[in-house]
C-alpha positions in Angstrom: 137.2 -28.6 109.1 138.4 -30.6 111.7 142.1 -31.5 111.6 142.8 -29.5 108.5 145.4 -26.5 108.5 144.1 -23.0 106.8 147.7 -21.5 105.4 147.1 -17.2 106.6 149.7 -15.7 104.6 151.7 -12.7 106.6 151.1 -9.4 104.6 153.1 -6.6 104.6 151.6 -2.8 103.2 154.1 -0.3 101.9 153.0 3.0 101.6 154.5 6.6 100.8 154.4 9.0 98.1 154.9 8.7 94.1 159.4 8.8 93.7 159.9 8.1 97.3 161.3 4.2 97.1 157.8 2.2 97.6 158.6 0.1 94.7 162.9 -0.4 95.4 162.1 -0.9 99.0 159.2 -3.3 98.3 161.6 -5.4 96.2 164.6 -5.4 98.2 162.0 -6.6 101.2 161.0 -9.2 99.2 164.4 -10.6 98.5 165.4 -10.1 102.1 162.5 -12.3 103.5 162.6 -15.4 100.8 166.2 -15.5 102.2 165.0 -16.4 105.5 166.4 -20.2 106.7 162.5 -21.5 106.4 162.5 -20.4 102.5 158.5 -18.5 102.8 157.0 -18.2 99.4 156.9 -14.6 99.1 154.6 -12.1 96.9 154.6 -8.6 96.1 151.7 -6.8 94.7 151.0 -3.5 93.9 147.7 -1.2 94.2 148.6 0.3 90.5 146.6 -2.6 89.4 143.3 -1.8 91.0 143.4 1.2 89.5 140.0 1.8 87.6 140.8 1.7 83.6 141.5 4.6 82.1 138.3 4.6 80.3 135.9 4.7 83.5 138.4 7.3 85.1 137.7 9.4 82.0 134.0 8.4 82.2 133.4 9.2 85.6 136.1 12.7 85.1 138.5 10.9 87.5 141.6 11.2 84.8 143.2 13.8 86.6 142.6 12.7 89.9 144.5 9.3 89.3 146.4 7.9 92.2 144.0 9.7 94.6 142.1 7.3 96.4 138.7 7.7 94.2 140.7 6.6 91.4 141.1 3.2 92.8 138.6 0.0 92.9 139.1 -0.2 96.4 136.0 -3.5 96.2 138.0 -4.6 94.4 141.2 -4.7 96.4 139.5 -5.8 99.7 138.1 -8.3 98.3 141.5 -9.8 96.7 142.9 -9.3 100.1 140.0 -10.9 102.0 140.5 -13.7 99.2 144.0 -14.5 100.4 143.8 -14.2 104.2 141.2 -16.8 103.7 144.2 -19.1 102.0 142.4 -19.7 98.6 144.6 -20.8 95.7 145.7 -19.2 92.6 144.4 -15.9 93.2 145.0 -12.9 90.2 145.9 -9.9 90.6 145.5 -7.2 87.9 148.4 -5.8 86.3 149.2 -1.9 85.3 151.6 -0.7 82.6 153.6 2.6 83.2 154.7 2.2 79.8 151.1 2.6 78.1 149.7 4.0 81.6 147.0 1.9 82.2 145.8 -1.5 83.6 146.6 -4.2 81.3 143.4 -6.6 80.0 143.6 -10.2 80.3 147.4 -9.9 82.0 147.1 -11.1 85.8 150.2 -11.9 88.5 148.8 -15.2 90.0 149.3 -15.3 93.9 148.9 -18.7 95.2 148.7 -19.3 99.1 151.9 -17.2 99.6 153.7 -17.2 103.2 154.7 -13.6 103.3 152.2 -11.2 100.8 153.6 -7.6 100.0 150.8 -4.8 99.2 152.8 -1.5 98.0 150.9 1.7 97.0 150.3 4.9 97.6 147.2 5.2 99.9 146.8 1.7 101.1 147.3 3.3 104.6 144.5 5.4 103.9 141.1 5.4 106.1 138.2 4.6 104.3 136.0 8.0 102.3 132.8 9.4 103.5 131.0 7.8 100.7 132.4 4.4 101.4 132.3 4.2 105.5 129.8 1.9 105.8 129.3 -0.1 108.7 131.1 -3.4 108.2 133.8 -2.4 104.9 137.3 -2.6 106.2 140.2 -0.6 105.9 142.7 -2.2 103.2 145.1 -1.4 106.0 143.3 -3.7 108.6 143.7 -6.8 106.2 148.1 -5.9 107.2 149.6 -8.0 109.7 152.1 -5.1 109.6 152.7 -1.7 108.0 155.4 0.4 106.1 155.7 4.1 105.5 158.5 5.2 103.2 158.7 8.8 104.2 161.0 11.9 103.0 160.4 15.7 102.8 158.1 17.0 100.2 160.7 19.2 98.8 163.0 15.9 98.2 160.6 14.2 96.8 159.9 16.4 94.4 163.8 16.7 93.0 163.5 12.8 92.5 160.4 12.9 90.8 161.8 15.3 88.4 164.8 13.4 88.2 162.9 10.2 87.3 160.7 12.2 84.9 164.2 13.4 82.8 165.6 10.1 82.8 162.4 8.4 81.4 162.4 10.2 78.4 165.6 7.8 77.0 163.3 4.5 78.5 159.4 4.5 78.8 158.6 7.7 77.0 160.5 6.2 74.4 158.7 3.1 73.5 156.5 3.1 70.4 153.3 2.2 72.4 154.2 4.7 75.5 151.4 7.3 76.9 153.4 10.1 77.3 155.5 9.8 74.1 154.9 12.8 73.6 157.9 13.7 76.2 160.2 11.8 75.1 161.8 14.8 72.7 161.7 17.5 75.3 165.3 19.4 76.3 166.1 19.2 79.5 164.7 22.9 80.4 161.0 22.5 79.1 161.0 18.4 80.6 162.1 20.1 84.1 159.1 22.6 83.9 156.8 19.9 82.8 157.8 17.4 85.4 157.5 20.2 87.9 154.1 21.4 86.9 152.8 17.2 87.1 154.4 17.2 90.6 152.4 20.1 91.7 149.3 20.0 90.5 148.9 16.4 91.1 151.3 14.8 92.9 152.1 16.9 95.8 148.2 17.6 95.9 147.4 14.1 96.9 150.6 13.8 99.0 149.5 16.5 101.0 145.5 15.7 100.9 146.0 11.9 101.5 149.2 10.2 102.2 151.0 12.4 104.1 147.6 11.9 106.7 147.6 8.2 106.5 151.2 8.2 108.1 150.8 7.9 111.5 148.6 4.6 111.2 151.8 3.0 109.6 154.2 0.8 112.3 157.4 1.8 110.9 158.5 4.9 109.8 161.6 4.9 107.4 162.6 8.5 106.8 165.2 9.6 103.8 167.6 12.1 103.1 168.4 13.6 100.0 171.1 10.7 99.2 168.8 8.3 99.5 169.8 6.9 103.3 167.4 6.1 105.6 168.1 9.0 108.8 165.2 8.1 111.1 163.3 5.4 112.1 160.2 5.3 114.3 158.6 2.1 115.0 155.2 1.9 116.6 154.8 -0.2 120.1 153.2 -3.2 119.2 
């Protein structure tokens, strides 16, 4: 109407594979930018919680495909993000549990009219499928204002992964209510094989098949080493 001010929040996509830093990077971006001399209400969300319930993934014989982009409700996700570039008020997101490894009912992060929003996931760079290219349906990536891909070789990744894997056997395995509980007693021989066999068969299958693609459509580029240090940046001309 006239003479009335529509608050469009800034967002922000992080993508990059599973152990890379999406999630550390995401959060020390957020803390970084709500530090900024205006004070903008910043939000992170992530895409874990648009995953489809492990019930329909099993339904639909998507549970081992989870974290590929036909695991996700992508309708879902636009519409959320369609929802807050339009500057509506107290907004929910869906929440996911790595600790029982699926989304969590009735348990929402509220997002309300946020300056700066923070998407993080694995394929939100990732064009639209075959199957969903109709005329009209947006990208997730073309509801960013600005994108992030946190990149590192495949063999890297894959030592952290294992590394995270071992140590979540003293933490989230652990718990009485965890998913994979069932790791939480293996040595450290037979929980490197494990973690190993995971990364290849399902991880590095959908790095490889999907987010490694999506890279170049990201507009910065923040390359690790082994330790963790960012060696290479490439920023897109905007």
């Amino acid at each position: 109407f006239l003479g009335s001010t529509q608050k469009v929040p800034y967002i922000i996509g992080v993508a990059g594979s599973v152990a890379v830093g999406k999630s550390t990077t995401s959060r020390i971006l957020k803390e970084l930018l709500a530090r900024w001399p205006n004070h903008p209400k910043v939000e992170l969300v992530t895409t874990d919680g648009f995953l489809h319930p492990n019930k329909i993934l099993e339904e639909r014989g998507l549970a081992d495909r989870k974290g590929f982009p036909e695991s996700f409700d992508l309708a879902g996700l636009r519409k959320f993000l369609t929802n807050v570039k339009s500057g509506e008020k107290g907004l929910q997101a869906p929440t996911y549990s790595h600790i029982i490894y699926d989304v969590v009912p009735d348990l929402y992060l509220e997002v309300d009219q946020p300056d700066i929003l923070i998407v993080e996931g694995l394929n939100v760079l990732q064009p639209a499928r075959p199957d969903d290219a109709s005329e009209g349906i947006p990208f997730v990536s073309d509801f960013f204002d600005f994108s992030i891909f946190i990149d590192a070789e495949p063999p890297v990744i894959e030592e952290w992964y294992v590394e995270r894997f071992l140590g979540l056997r003293q933490t989230a395995f652990s718990q009485p209510d965890a998913y994979f509980s069932r790791y939480a007693n293996l040595d450290d021989v037979d929980a490197d094989r494990v973690a190993r066999e995971i990364w290849k068969l399902i991880n590095l299958r959908n790095l490889e098949e999907n987010i490694l693609p999506s890279r170049w459509r990201a507009d910065l580029v923040l390359h690790k080493s082994a330790d963790h240090t960012i060696d290479q940046v490439s920023l897109r001309k905007i």
